[in-house]
VMD Tcl script that builds the backbone (N, CA, C; Angstrom):
set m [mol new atoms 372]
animate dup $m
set s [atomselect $m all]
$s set {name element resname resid chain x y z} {
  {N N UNK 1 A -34.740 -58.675 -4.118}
  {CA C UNK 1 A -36.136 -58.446 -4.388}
  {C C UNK 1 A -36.293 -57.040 -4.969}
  {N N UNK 2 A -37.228 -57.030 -6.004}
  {CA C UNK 2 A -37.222 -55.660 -6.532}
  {C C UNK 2 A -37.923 -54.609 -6.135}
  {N N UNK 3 A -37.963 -53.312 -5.639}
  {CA C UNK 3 A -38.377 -52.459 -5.184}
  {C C UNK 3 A -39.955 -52.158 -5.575}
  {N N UNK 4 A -40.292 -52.261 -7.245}
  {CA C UNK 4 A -41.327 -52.221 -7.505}
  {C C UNK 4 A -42.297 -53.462 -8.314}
  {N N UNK 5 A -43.126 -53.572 -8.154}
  {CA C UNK 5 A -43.681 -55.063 -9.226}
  {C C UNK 5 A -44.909 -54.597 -10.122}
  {N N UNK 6 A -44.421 -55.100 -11.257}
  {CA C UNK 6 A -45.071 -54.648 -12.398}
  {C C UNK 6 A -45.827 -55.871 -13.090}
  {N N UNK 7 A -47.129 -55.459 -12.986}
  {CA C UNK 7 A -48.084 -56.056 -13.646}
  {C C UNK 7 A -48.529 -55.577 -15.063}
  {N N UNK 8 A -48.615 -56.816 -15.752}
  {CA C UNK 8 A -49.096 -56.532 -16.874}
  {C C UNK 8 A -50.121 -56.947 -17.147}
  {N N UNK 9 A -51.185 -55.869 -17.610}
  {CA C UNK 9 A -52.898 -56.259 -18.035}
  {C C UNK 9 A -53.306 -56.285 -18.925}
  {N N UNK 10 A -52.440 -55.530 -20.217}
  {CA C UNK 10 A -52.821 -55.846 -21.988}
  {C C UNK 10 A -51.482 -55.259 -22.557}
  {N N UNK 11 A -52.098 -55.851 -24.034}
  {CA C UNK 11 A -51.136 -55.174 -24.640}
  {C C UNK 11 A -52.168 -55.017 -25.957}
  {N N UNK 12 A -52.395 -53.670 -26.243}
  {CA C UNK 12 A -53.035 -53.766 -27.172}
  {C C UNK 12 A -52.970 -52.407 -28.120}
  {N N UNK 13 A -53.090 -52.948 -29.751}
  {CA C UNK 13 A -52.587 -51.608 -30.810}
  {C C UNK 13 A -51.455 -50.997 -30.214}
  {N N UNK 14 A -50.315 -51.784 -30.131}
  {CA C UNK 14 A -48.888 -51.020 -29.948}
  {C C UNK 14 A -49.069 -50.735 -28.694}
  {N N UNK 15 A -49.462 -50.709 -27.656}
  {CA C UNK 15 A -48.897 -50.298 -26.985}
  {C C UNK 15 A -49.332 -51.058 -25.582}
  {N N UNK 16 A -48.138 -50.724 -24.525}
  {CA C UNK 16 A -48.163 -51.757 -23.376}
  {C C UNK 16 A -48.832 -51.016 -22.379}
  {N N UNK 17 A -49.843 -52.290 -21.297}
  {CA C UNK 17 A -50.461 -51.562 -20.177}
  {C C UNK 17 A -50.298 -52.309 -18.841}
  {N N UNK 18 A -50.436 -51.795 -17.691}
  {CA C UNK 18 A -49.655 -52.044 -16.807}
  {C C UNK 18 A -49.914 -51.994 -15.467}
  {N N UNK 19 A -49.941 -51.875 -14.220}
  {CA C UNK 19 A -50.134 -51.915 -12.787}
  {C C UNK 19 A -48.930 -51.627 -12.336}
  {N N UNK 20 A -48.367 -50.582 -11.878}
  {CA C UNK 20 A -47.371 -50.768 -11.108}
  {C C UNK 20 A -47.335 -50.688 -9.436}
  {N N UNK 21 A -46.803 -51.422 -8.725}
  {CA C UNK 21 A -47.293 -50.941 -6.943}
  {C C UNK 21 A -45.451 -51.241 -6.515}
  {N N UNK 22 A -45.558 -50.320 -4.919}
  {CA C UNK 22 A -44.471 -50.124 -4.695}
  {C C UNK 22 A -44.340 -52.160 -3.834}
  {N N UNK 23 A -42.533 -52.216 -3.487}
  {CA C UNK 23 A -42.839 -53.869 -3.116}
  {C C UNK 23 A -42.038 -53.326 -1.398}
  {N N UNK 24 A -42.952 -53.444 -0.732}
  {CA C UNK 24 A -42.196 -53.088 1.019}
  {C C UNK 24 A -42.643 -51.531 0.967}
  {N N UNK 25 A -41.649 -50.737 1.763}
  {CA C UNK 25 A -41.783 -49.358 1.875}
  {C C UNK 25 A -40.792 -48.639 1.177}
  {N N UNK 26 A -40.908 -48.746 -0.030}
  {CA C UNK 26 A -39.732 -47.776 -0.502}
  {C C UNK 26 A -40.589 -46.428 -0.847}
  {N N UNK 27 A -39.880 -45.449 -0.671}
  {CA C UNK 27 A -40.548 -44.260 -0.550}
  {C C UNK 27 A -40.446 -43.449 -1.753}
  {N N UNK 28 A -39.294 -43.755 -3.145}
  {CA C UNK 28 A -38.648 -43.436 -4.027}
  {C C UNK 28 A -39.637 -43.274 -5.202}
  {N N UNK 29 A -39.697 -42.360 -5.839}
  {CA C UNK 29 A -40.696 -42.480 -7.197}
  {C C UNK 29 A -39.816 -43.310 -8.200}
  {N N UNK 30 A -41.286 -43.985 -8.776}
  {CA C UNK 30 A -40.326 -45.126 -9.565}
  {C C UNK 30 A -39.896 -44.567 -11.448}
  {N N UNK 31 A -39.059 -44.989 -12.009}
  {CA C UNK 31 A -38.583 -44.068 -13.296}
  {C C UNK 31 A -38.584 -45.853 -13.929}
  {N N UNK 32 A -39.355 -46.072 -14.788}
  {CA C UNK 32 A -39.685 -47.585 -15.294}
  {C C UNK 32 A -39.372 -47.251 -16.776}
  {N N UNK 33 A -37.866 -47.891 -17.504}
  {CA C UNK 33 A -37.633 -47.546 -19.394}
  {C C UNK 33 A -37.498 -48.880 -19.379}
  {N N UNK 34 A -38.258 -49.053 -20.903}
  {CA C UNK 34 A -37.966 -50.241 -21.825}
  {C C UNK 34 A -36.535 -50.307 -22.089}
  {N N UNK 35 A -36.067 -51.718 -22.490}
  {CA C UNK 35 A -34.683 -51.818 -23.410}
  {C C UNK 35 A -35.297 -52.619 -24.350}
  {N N UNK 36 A -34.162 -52.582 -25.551}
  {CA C UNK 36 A -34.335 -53.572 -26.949}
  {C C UNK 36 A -33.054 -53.657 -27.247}
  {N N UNK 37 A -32.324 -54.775 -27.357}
  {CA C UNK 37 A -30.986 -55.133 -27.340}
  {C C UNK 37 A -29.993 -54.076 -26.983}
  {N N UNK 38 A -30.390 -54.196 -25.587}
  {CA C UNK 38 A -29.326 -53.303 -24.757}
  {C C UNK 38 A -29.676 -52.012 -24.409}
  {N N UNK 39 A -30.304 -51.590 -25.221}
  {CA C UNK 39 A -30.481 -50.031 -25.269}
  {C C UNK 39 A -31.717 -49.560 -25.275}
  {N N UNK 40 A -32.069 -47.995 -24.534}
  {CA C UNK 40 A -32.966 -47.635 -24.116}
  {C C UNK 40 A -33.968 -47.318 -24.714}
  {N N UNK 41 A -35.256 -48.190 -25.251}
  {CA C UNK 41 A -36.357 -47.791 -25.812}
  {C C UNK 41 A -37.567 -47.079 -25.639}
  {N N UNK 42 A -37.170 -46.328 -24.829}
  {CA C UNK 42 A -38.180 -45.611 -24.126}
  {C C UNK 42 A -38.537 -45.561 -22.464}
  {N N UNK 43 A -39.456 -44.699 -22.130}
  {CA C UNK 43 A -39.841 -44.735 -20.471}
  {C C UNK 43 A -41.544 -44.971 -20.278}
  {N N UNK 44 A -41.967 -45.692 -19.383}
  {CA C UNK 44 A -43.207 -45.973 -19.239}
  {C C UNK 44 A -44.007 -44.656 -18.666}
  {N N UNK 45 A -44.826 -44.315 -18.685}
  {CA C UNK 45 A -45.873 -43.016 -18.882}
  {C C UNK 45 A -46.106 -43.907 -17.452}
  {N N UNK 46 A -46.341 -42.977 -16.268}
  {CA C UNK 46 A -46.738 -43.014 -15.138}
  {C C UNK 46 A -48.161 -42.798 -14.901}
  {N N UNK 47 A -49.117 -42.984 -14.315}
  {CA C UNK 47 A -50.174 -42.204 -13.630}
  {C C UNK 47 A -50.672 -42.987 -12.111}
  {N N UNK 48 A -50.594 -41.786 -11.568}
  {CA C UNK 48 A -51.281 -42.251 -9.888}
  {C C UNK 48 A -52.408 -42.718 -10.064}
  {N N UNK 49 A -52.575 -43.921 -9.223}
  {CA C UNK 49 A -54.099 -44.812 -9.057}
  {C C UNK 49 A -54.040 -45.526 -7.786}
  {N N UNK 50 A -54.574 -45.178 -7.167}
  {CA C UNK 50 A -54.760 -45.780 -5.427}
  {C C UNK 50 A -53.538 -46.123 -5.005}
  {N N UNK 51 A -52.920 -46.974 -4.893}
  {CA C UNK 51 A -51.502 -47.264 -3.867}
  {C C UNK 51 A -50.948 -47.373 -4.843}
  {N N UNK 52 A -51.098 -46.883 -5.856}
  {CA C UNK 52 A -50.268 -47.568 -6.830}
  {C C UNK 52 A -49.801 -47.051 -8.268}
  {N N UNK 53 A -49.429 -47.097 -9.650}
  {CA C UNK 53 A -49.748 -46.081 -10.786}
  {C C UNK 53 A -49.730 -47.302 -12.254}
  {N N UNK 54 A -50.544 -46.330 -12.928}
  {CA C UNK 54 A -51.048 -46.855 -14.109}
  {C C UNK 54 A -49.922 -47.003 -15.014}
  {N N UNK 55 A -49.348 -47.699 -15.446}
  {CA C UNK 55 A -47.986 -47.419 -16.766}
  {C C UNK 55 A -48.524 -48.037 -17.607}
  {N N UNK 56 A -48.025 -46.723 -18.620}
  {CA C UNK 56 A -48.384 -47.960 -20.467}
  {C C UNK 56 A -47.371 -47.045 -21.028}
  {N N UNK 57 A -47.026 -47.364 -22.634}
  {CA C UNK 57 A -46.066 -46.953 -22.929}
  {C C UNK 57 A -46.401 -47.502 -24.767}
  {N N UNK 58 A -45.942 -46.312 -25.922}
  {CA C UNK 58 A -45.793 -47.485 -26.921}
  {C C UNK 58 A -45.041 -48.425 -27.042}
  {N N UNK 59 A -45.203 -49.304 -28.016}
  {CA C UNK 59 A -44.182 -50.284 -28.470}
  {C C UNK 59 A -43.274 -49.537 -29.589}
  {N N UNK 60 A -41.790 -49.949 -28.970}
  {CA C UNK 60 A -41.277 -49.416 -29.814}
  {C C UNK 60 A -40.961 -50.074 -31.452}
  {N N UNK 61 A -41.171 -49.559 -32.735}
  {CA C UNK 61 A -41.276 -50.056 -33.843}
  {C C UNK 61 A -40.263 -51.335 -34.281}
  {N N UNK 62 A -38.945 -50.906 -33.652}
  {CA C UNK 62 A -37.970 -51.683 -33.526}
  {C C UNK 62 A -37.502 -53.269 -33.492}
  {N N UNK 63 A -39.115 -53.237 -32.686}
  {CA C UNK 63 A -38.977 -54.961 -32.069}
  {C C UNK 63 A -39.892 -55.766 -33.299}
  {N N UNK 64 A -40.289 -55.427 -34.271}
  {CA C UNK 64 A -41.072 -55.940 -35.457}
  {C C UNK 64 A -40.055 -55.954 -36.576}
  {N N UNK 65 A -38.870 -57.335 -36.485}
  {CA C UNK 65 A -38.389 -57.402 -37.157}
  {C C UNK 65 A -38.646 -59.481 -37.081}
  {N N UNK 66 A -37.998 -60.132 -37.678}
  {CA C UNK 66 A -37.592 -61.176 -38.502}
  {C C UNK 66 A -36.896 -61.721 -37.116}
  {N N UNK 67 A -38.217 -63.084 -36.212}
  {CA C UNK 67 A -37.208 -63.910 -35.501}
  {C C UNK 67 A -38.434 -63.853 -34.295}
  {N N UNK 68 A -37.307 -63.650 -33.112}
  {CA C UNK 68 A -37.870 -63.569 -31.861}
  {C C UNK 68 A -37.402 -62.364 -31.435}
  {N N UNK 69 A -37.750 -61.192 -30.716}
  {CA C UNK 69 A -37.289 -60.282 -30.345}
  {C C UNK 69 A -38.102 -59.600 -28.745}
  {N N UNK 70 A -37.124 -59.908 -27.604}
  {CA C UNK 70 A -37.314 -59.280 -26.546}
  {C C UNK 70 A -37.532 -58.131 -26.014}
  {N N UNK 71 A -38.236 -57.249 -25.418}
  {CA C UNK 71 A -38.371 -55.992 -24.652}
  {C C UNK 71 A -37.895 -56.733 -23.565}
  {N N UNK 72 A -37.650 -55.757 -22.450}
  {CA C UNK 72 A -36.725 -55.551 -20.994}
  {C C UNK 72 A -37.306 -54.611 -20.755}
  {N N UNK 73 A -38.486 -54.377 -19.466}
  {CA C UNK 73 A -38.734 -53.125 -18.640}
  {C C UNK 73 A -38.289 -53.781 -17.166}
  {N N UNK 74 A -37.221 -51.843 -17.028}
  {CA C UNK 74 A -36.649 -52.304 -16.245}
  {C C UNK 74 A -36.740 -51.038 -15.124}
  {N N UNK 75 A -36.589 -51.115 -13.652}
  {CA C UNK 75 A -36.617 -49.954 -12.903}
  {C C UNK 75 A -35.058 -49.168 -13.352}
  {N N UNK 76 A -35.221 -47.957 -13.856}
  {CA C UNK 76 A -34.128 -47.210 -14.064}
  {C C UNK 76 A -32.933 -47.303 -12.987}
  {N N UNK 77 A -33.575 -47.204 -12.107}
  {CA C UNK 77 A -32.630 -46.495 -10.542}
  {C C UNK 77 A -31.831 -47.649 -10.538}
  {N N UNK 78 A -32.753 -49.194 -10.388}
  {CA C UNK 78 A -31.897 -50.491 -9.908}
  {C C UNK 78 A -31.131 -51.622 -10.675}
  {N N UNK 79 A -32.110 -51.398 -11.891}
  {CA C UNK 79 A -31.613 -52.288 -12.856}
  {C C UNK 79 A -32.604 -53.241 -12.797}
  {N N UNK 80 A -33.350 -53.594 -11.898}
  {CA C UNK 80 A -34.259 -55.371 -12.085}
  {C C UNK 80 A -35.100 -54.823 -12.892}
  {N N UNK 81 A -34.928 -56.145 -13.686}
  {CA C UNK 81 A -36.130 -56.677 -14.601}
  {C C UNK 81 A -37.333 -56.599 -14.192}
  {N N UNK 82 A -38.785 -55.585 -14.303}
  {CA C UNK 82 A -40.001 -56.384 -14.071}
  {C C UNK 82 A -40.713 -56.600 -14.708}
  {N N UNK 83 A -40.347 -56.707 -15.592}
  {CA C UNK 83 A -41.290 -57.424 -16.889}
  {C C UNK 83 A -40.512 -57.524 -18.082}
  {N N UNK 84 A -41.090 -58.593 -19.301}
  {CA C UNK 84 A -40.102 -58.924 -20.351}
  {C C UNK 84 A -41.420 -59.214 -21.137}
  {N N UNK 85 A -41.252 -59.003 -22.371}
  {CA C UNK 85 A -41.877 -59.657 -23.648}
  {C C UNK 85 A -41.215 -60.125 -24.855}
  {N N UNK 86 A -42.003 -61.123 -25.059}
  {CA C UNK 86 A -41.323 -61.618 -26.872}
  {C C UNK 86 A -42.039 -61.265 -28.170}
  {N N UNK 87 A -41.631 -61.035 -29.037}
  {CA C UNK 87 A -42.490 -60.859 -30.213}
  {C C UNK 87 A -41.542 -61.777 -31.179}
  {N N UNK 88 A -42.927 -62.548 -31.511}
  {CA C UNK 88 A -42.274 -63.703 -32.478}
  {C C UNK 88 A -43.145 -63.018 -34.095}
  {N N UNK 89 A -42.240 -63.271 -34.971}
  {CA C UNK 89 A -42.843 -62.856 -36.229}
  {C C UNK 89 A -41.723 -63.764 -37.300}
  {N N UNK 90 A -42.422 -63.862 -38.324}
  {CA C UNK 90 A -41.520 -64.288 -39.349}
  {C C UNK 90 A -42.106 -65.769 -40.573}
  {N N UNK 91 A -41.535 -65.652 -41.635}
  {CA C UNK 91 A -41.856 -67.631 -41.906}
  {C C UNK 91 A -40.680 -68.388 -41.731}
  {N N UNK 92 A -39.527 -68.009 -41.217}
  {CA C UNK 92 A -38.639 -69.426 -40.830}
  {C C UNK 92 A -39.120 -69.701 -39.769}
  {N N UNK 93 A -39.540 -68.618 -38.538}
  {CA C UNK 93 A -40.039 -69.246 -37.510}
  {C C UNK 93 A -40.870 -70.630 -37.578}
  {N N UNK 94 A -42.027 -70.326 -38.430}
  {CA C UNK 94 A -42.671 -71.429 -38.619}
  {C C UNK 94 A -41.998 -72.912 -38.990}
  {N N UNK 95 A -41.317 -72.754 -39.726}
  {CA C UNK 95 A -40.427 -73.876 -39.560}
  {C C UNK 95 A -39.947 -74.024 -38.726}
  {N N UNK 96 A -39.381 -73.636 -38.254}
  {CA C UNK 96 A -38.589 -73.979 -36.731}
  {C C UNK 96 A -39.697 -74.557 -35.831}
  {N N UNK 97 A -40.866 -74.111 -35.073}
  {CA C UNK 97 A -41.778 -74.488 -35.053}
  {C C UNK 97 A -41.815 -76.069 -35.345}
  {N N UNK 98 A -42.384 -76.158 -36.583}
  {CA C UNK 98 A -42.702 -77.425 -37.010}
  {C C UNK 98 A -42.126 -78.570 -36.606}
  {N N UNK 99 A -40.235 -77.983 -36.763}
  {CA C UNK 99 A -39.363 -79.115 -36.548}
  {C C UNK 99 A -39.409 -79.345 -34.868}
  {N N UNK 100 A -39.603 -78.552 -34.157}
  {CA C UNK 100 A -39.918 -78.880 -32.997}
  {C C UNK 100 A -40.873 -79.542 -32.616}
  {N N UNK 101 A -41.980 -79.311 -33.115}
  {CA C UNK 101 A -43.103 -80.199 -33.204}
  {C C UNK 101 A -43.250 -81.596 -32.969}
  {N N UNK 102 A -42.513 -81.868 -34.534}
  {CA C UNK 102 A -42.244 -83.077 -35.256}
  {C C UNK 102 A -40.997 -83.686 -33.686}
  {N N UNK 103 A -39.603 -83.039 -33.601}
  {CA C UNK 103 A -38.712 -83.514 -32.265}
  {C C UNK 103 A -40.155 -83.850 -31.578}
  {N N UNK 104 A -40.171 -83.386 -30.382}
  {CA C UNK 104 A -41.437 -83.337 -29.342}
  {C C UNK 104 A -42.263 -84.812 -29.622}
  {N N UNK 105 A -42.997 -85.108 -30.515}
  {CA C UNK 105 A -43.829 -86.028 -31.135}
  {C C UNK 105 A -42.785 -87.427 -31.016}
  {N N UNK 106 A -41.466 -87.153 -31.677}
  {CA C UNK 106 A -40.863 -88.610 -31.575}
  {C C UNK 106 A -40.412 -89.167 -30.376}
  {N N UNK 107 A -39.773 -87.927 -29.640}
  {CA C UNK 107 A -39.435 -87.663 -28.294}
  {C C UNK 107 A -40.921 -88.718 -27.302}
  {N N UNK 108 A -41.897 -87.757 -27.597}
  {CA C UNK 108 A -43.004 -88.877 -26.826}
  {C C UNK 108 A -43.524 -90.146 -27.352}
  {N N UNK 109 A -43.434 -90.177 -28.475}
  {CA C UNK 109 A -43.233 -91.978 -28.523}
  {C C UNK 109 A -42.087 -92.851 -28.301}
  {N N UNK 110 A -41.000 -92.537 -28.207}
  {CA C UNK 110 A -40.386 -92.904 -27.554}
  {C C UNK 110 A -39.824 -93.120 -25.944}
  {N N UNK 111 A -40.934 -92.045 -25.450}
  {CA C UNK 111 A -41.291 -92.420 -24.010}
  {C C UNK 111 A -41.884 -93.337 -23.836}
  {N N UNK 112 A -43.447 -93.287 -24.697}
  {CA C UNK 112 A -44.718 -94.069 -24.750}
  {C C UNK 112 A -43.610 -95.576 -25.021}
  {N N UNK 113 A -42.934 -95.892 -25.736}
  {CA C UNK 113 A -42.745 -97.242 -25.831}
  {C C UNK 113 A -42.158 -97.492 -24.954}
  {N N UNK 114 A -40.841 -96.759 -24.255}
  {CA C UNK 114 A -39.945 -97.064 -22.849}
  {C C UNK 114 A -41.555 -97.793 -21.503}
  {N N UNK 115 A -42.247 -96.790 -21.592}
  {CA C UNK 115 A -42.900 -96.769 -20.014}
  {C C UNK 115 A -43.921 -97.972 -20.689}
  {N N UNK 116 A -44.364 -98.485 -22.021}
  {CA C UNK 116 A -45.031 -99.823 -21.977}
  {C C UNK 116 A -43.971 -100.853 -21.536}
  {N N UNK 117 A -43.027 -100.425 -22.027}
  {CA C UNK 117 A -41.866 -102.238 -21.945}
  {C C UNK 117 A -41.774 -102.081 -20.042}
  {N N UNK 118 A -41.411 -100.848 -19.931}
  {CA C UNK 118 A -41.423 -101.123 -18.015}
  {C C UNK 118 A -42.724 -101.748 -17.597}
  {N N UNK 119 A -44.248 -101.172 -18.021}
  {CA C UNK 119 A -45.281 -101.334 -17.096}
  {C C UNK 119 A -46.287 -102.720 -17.623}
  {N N UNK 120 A -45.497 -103.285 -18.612}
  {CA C UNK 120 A -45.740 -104.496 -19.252}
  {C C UNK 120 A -45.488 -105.874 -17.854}
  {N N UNK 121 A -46.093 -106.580 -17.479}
  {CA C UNK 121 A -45.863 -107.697 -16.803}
  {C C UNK 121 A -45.246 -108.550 -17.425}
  {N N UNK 122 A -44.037 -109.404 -16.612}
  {CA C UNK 122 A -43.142 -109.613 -17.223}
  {C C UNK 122 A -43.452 -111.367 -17.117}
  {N N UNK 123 A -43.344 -112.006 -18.546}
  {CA C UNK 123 A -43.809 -113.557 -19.066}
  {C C UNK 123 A -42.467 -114.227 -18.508}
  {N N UNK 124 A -42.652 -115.499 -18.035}
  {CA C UNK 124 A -41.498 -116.030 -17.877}
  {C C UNK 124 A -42.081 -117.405 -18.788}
}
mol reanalyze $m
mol bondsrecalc $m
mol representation Tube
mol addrep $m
């Protein structure tokens, strides 16, 4: 279980916003950096707010490329993950997309016909 849990409340004009609260009694100040394939994209901007602290942070420019591309915020000290994002951008995506779509669609008519032939009463 991870020491701290991180909420996320927007994300807006570049940059990420956040809730962080401690999880049990850990007494440790928390040190919260982004990753982007592997490596360290930065540290989340802290501020005290009742039991708890405010984090936001920019986005780093990095992740606005061609595809799908993950952030990783992670507690420095432990390593867990508490939070992840995707940024999808691109036009093959959209295709890809589509063809999934289109899968998905045949996929359920071909359920739709399985579960009539089962729930069909059977003629003798």
């Amino acid at each position: 279980m991870p020491d701290f849990i991180l909420s996320r409340t927007r994300i807006r004009n570049g940059r990420y916003e956040g809730v962080l609260k401690r999880n049990g009694r850990i007494s440790r100040d928390p040190v919260i950096e982004m990753f982007f394939l592997g490596r360290p994209a930065g540290k989340l901007a802290l501020e005290e707010a009742g039991d708890g602290w405010s984090a936001s942070a920019d986005l780093p420019k990095e992740i606005l490329n061609e595809g799908v591309q993950t952030l990783l915020i992670q507690d420095a000290t432990t390593g867990d993950t508490l939070d992840s994002l995707a940024v999808v951008t691109g036009q093959p995506l959209e295709e890809d997309l589509r063809a999934e779509v289109h899968l998905l669609r045949a996929e359920l008519e071909m359920l739709k016909s399985s579960f009539r032939k089962y729930a069909s009463p059977k003629r003798n």
